[in-house]
C-alpha positions as CSV (number, residue, x, y, z in Angstrom):
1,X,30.2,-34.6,-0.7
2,X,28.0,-33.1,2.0
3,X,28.4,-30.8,4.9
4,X,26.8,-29.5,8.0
5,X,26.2,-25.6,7.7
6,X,26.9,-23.8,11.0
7,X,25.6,-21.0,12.4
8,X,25.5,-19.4,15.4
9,X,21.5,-18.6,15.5
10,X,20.6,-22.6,14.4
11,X,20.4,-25.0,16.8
12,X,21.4,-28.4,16.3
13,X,18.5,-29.5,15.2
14,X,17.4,-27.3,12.8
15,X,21.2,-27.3,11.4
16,X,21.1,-28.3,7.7
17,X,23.0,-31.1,5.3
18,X,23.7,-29.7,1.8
19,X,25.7,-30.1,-1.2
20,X,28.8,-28.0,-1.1
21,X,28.3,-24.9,-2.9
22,X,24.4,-24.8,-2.4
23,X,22.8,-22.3,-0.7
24,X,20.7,-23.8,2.4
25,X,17.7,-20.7,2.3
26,X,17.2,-18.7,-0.4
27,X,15.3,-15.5,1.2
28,X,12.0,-13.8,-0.9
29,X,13.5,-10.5,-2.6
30,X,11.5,-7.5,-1.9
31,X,9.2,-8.3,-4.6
32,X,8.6,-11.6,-4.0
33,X,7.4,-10.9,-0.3
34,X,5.1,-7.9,-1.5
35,X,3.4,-9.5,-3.6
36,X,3.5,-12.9,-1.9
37,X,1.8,-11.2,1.2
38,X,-1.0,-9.1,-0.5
39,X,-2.0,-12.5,-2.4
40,X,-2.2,-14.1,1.2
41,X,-4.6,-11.5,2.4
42,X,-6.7,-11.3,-0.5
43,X,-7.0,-15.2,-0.2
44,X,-7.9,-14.8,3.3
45,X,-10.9,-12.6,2.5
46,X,-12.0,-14.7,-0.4
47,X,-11.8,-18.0,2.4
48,X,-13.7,-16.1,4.5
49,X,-16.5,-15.2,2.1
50,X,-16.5,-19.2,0.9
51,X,-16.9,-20.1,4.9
52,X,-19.7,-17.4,5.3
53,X,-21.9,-19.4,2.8
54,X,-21.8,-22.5,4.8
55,X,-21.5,-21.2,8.4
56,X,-20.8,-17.7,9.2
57,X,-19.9,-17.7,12.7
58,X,-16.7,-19.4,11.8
59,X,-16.3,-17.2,9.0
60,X,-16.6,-14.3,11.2
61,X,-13.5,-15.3,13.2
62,X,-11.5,-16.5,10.1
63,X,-12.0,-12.9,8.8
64,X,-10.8,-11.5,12.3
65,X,-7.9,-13.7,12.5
66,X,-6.5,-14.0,8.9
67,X,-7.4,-10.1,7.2
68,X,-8.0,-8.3,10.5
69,X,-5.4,-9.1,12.3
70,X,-2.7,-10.0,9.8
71,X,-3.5,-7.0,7.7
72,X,-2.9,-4.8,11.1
73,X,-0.3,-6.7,13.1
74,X,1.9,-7.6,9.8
75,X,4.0,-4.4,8.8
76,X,4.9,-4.0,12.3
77,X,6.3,-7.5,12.7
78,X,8.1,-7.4,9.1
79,X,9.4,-4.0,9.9
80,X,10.9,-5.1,12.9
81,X,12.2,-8.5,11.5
82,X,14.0,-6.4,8.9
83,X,15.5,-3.9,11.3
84,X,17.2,-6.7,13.2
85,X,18.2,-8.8,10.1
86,X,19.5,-5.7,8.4
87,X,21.5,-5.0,11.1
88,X,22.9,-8.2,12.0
89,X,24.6,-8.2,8.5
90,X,25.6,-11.8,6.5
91,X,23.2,-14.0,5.7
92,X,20.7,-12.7,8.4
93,X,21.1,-9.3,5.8
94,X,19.9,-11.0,2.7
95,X,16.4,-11.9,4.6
96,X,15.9,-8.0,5.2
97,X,15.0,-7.2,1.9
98,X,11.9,-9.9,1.8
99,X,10.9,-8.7,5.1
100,X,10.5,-5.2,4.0
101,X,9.1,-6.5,0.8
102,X,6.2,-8.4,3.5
103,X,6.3,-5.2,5.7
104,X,4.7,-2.9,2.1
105,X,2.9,-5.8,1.2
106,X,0.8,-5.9,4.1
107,X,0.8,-1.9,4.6
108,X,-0.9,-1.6,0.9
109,X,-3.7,-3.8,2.1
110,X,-4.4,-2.0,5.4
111,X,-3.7,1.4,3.5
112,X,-6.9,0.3,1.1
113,X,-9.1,-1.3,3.4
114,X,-8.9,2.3,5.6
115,X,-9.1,4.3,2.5
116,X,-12.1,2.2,1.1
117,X,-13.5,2.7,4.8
118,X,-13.4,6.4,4.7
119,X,-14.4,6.7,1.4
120,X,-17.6,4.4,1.3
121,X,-19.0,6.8,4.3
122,X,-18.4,9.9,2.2
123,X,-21.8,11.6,0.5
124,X,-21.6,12.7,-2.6
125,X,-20.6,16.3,-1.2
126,X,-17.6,15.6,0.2
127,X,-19.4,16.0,3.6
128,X,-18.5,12.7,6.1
129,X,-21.9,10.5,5.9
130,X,-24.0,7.8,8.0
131,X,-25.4,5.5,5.1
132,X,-22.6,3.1,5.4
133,X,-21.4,1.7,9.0
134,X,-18.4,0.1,8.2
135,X,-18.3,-1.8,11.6
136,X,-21.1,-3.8,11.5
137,X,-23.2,-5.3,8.5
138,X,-24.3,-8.6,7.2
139,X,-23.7,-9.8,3.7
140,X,-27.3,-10.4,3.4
141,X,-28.4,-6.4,3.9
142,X,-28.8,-4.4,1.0
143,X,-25.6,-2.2,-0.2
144,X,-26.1,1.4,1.8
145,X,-23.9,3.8,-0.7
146,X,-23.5,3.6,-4.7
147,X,-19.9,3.5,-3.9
148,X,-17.4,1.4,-5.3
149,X,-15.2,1.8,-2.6
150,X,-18.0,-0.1,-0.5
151,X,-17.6,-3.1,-2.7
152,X,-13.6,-3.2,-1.9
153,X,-14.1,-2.8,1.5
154,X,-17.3,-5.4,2.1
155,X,-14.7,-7.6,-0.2
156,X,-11.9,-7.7,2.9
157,X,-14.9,-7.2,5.7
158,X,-17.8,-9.2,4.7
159,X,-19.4,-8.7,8.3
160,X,-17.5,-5.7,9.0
161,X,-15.1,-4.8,11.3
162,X,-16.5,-6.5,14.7
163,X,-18.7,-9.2,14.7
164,X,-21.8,-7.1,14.8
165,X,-22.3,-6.5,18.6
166,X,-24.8,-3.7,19.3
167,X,-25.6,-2.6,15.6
168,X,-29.0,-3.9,15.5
């Protein structure tokens, strides 16, 4: 026997037929998201370093688009997705918890590309340094620093943070 599930948020058309007793979404759990985001991201970066050995213009803007802006805009939009799904209560709760889980998720990955950033233009001292721009580089230009933290960062940013406007 099957039944149409109701809701007051679906419209007709995304309203769903199921078996009886079967649930018509199952939501990502907390871990789930986190680590379902992060992967994302990392496989963004790794696209965009297989598109800068063919072309790199478009791997410039795949960069921008897929690490840049999803590592940035991401937490906020899962934080607020949560908020409102956690407070609407029933099934809209259950979805909080994977939205939070996307919300850390994409917060971990923008918390290391900014710590990798500050510490690849470190010296050795301690002192803040000018070896390493983080904003604009090509692949092709020697390494700056001895810093691992350069090779995570270069890993996300291949051609840096803009697309290398005014740094030559």
């Amino acid at each position: 026997m099957q039944a149409v599930v109701t809701s007051p948020r679906m419209s007709d058309k995304k309203k769903r037929i199921c078996q009886m007793g079967h649930e018509v979404e199952k939501p990502a759990g907390l871990f789930g998201a986190l680590v379902g985001v992060m992967a994302l991201l990392v496989l963004a970066a790794l696209a965009s370093h297989v598109v800068g050995w063919i072309w790199n213009i478009p791997a410039r803007l795949l960069n921008a688009f897929t690490v840049g802006a999803g590592a940035t805009f991401l937490p906020f939009y899962f934080l607020a997705k949560g908020v409102r799904n956690l407070f609407a209560g029933g099934p809209a709760h259950r979805l909080a918890s994977g939205q939070f889980g996307g919300m850390l998720g994409s917060a971990l990955i923008l918390f290391l590309i900014f710590y990798s950033m500050g510490a690849a233009t470190v010296r050795p001292d301690g002192r803040p340094g000018v070896t390493f721009n983080p904003t604009c580089f090509t692949p092709d230009k020697p390494y700056y620093t001895d810093s691992p933290w350069e090779l995570v960062y270069r890993f996300f940013f291949p051609y840096g943070m803009m697309f290398g406007s005014g740094c030559e």
